[in-house]
C-alpha positions as CSV (number, residue, x, y, z in Angstrom):
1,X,102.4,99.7,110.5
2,X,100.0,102.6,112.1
3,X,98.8,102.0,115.7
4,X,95.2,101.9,116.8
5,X,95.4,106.2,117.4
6,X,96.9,106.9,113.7
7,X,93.9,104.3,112.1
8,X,91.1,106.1,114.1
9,X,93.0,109.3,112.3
10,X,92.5,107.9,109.1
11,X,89.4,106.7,109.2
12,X,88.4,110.3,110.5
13,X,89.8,112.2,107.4
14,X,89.0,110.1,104.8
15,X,85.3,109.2,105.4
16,X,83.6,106.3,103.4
17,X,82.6,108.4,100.4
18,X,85.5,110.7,100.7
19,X,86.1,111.8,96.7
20,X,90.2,111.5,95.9
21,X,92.8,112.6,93.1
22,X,95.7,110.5,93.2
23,X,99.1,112.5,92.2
24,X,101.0,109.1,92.1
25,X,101.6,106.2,93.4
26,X,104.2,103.5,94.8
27,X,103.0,100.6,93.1
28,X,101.9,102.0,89.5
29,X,101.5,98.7,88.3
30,X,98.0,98.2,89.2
31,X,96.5,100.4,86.3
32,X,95.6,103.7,88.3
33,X,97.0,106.6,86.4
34,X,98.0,109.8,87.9
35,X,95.0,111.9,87.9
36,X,92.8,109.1,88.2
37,X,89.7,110.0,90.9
38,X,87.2,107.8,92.9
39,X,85.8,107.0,96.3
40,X,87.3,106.2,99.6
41,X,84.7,102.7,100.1
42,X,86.4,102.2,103.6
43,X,90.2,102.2,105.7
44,X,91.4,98.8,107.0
45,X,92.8,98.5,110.5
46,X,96.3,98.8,108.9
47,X,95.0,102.2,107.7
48,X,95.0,101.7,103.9
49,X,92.7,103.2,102.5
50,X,90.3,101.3,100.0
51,X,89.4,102.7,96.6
52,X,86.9,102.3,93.7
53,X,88.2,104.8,91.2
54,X,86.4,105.7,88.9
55,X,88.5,103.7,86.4
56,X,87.1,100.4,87.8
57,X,90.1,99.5,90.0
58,X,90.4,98.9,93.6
59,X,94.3,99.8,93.9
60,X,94.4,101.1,97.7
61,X,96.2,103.8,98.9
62,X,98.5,104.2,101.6
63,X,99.2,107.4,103.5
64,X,102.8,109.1,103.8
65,X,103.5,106.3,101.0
66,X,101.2,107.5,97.9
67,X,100.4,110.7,96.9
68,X,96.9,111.9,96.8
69,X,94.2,115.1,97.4
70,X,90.9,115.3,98.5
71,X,88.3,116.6,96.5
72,X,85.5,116.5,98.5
73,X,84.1,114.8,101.7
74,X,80.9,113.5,102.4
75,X,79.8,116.0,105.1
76,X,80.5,118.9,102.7
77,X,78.3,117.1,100.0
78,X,75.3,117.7,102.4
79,X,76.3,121.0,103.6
80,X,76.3,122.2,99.9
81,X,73.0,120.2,99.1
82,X,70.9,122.0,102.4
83,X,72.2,125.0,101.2
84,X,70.9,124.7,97.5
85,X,67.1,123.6,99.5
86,X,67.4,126.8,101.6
87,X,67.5,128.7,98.7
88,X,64.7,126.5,97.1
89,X,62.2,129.2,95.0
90,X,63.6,132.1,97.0
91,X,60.6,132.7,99.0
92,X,58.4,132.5,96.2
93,X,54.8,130.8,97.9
94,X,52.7,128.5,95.8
């Protein structure tokens, strides 16, 4: 069980919207294959971490337990998105 500082920890690295890999699993019965990405949709106050991959399933994950990598976060998705609008028509006026 993860105490009130390791949740807030959690919660802090894996944003809602966070996009995941999983490597493996403890409990591989619940249809997510290794390799398998979706989104992090929210962490619990037991600091799972709750899933929609993009299989359809909701299997959560649990950290130091399952094994997983980040593929992106949501704050780089909007870092990368104002950088493609600063570049825009590259300066070209209408």
């Amino acid at each position: 069980m993860n105490n009130r500082r390791q949740v807030g920890r959690i919660k802090e690295r894996y944003p809602i919207g966070t996009r995941i890999e999983l490597l493996s699993t403890m409990d591989d019965i619940q249809g997510v294959e290794r390799g398998t990405k979706g989104t992090v949709v929210g962490v619990d106050d037991m600091g799972t971490i709750h899933m929609k991959w993009d299989n359809g399933r909701g299997l959560g994950l649990i950290p130091g337990e399952d094994n997983f990598t980040v593929l992106s976060r949501p704050e780089e998705k909007i870092q990368d998105q104002e950088r493609a609008k600063d570049q825009g028509m590259g300066g070209m006026s209408l």
